[in-house]
Every structure is written in structure tokens, then in C-alpha cells.
C-alpha positions, 0 to 999 in steps of 0.5 A: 305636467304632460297631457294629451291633446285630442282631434275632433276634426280635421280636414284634408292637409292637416298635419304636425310639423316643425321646422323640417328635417335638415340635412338629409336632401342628399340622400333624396329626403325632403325636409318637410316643415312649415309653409309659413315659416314666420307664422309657426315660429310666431307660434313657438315663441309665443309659447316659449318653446324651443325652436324645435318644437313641433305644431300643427299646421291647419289648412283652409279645411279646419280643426278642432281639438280638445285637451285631456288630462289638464289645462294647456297653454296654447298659441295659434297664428298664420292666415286669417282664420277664425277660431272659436273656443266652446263657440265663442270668437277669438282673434286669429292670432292669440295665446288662450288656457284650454281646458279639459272639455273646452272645444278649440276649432280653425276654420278658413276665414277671409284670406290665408290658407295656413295656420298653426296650432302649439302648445306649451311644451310641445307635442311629443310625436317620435322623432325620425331621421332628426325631425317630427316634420311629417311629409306624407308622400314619404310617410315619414314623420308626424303621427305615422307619416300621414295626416291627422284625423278624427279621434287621433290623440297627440301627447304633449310634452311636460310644462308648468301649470297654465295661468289665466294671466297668460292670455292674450292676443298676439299682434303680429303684423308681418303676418297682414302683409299685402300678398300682391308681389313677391321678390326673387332672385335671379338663377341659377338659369335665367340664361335659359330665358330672353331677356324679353321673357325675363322682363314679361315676367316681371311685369305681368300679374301670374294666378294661383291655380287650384294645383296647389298644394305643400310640394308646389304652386302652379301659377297661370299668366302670361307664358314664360318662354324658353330660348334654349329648351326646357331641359337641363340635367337634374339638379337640387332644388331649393324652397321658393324655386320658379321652374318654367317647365314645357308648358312655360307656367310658373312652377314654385316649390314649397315646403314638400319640394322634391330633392332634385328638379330637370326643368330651368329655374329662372329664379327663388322667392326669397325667404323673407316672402316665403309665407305670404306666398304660401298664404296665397288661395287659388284664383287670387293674383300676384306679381314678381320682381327682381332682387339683389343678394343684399336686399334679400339678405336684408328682408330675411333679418328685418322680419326675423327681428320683427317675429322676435318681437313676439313676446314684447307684442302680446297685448291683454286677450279681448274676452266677452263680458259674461255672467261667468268671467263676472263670477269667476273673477275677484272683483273685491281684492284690494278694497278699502275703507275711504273713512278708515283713520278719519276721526 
């Protein structure tokens, strides 16, 4: 069964993405993809899709949509949000049956700033240079390169018929995490920073400011400063790079980085923290500290483990106790006679 699902609204930065396009950074094209990471794969494998599969990643600015065409299983996850379905609460993480005339929305709740929304299936946006990733700038990807909007129809591809049962609610620790420190690993060009800088920023507590968006985080504390200039010739830039730029503010590049950077990087975030980093909101505060390879390395395998854990985590979907779930439910199969056979 193949359906189509509708935007009713969105708000700024809302966008379909998938795990991003790889292997085109050398030849100057981002691979866009997820800001957190390990809250859109919870998504697909809550819903049983390939890890290519595409969703839609929600800012604080909210959605809400509505299937047409059949019911869909759906999954959503990510930041604290709270979703409703036709008004009623929902947890932030859950696999729900949207149908026909059913209004699904996300808005931005006490924390988080990303969420994501799949369907089973997936949604069957084109494919460009390998990816259905959309990176804006760039107008590629996605549906026609920018962000989604009202009265945007998506099509999702084909899956089977959605059952009730298959509702439920996704516990998903690695995704309540304090955001209160981050680990990095040092280079390529620490050596352009004292040892006493390297120390200051390590210790001092950096904020968020609102320059933040999916290229890069700003971040204002304690100036990082250089001992051998801000300078270097241009080289490739990964997720989670903390360029130091003139202004000696910490610069980390996310998901829309640019391909190559000319500013000293002093270190990554590792991956396995990637997410709760892109999680931060402007004016809350984090701290940084130093990692070996192995410890990175390790993180990145223990969180993997925990989100393929997904499927064994579902627990039955909390529902409130209305006249209609009473009426829509079999109560009186499998009753029988306590007196049958007594004679």
C-alpha cells in the first residue's frame, strides 16, 4: 500500500532528511543528513525501515500533517516535544496508526531542538547524487532542495496494512541524556592553541548562542586563544569540528557543514555525542572534555548497541480511557461459562 502524507504546518527549518549523502565531500557537496543521529535511526528502526530510508526532521518551530489515501504506521522521536493526535497528548517518543483525517502535530516542548517523524516505508522524495537528504543552501535534495511547507504532499512508499497492536511507546534512554558535557578529541591543530588555552577550555562552561542553526553552533565563554594565528590553508572539515576562529569563539560544525574550513580546529565532538550536542537551545550552557581514540570508539558502539535495542524497548502506548476506545474495542472475546459442565 502506497499513500501520501500532507503538511498542514510547519515552521522554519523543517526538512526531509536521511542519513546524508556520502562520498561526494570532494567535490564541495555536503552530505546533509540528520542532526541527531541516534533519534532518526531510533525512528527507522522503530518502524522497520531500511537505514536509508528518509523522515522529517522537526525543529522547535513545529508540524503537523495528516495521511491521505490509508492508514500508516508512524514513529516519531528526538527532543522533548510534545505531540498530540487530533488534540489528545502522546509520549514524545511512540509508533502510533495514523488515519485518514487524523491530525498528527510536534510542538517544541521543554527541552530538545530536533525531532523526527517516519512512516513505514518510507517517503519516496527523488533521489539526487545518492541521498534524499535536503541541504538547503545548495537546493538539493528533499522536496525540490528547500524546506517544507503548507500544503506540501509527500508520498510514502509501499508497506503492509497497519495494525493497532503495533502501537506503542518507544523507551529510548540515550536520547534523555544530560547535555551538560561533551567529549572531543584533540586535533588536527591543538598545536595552534597553548597549552594553557587548551586547559581554559576544558574547563570553562561555553553558551549556546542563538547563531545556531544545521551548518554550525556558535558558542560564547571564555575566549579560546591562539598562539600561532587564526589562519591555516583550507582543509576538509568533519561533523562535530570546533574551529577557533579571530574572534577566539567556539565554532562546531553540524550536520550542513561546509566541505573544507581555514580556521585551527582544536578538536571533534565525538560522534556518540553528536546528538545531545545538536539537542542544545541557545542560551543553555555545556562543558567539553578531552578523549582518547579508544574511549570515543567505544561510546560510539555502546550507543549503537543500546538504539539496536529499539524494537525489544516498545512498551504498550499509554491511551486515554474514552467512550470510543471503549466502543472500538472487543471486550467479550473469549468469555466463558464458569457453570458449563457442572451438573
Amino acid at each position: 500500500m502506497a499513500g501520501r502524507l500532507r503538511i498542514l504546518s510547519a515552521g522554519p527549518g523543517v526538512t526531509i532528511q536521511d542519513a546524508g549523502r556520502r562520498g561526494y565531500l570532494r567535490f564541495g557537496v555536503t552530505p546533509a543528513g540528520p542532526m541527531d543521529w541516534s533519534a532518526f535511526e531510533t525512528v527507522l528502526l522503530a518502524l522497520g525501515n531500511e537505514d536509508r530510508a528518509a523522515a522529517i526532521e522537526i525543529s522547535v518551530g513545529g508540524l503537523s500533517v495528516a495521511v491521505e489515501e490509508g492508514a500508516f504506521l508512524v514513529a516519531f522521536a528526538g527532543g522533548a516535544f510534545n505531540w498530540r493526535r487530533d488534540g489528545k497528548p502522546l509520549p514524545p517518543a511512540a509508533r502510533i496508526v495514523l488515519k485518514p483525517g487524523e491530525i498528527l502535530s510536534a510542538q517544541a516542548g521543554s527541552e530538545g531542538a530536533w525531532a523526527y517523524l517516519g512512516v513505514a516505508g518510507g517517503f519516496d522524495t527523488p533521489v539526487e547524487l545518492g541521498s534524499r537528504a535536503t541541504h538547503v543552501r545548495s537546493g538539493v535534495g528533499g522536496l525540490e532542495g528547500r524546506m517544507l511547507r503548507r500544503g506540501d504532499v509527500l508520498p510514502i512508499g509501499a508497506a503492509a496494512a497497519p495494525s493497532p497492536a503495533e502501537e506503542a511507546e518507544i523507551d529510548a534512554p540515550w536520547l534523555n541524556r544530560s547535555k551538560g558535557r561533551f567529549r572531543v578529541l584533540a586535533g588536527p591543530q591543538d598545536d595552534y592553541f597553548s597549552s594553557e588555552a587548551l586547559a581554559a577550555f576544558f574547563r570553562e562552561k561555553f553558551t549556546l548562542t542563538p547563531a545556531a542553526d544545521r551548518m554550525a553552533y556558535r558558542f560564547h565563554g571564555a575566549p579560546v586563544s591562539h598562539a600561532r594565528g587564526y589562519n591555516i590553508v583550507s582543509d576538509g572539515v568533519a561533523l562535530g569540528a570546533i574551529q577557533i576562529a579571530g574572534d577566539e569563539a567556539p565554532l562546531i560544525l553540524m550536520a550542513d557543514r561546509q566541505p573544507t574550513g581555514g580556521y585551527p580546529k582544536l578538536g571533534h565532538v565525538i560522534r556518540a555525542d553528536i546528538g545531545r550536542l545538536a539537542q542544545m537551545r541557545p542560551g543553555e550552557s555545556c562543558g567539553f572534555s578531552i578523549a582518547s581514540l579508544d574511549e570515543a570508539l567505544a561510546a560510539l558502539s555502546a550507543i549503537e548497541q543500546e538504539i539496536a535495542t529499539t524494537i525489544a524497548r516498545l512498551r504498550p502506548l499509554r491511551r486515554e480511557l474514552t467512550t470510543a476506545l471503549l466502543l472500538d474495542s472487543n471486550l467479550i472475546d473469549g468469555v466463558v461459562d464458569a457453570l458449563d459442565g457442572q451438573g
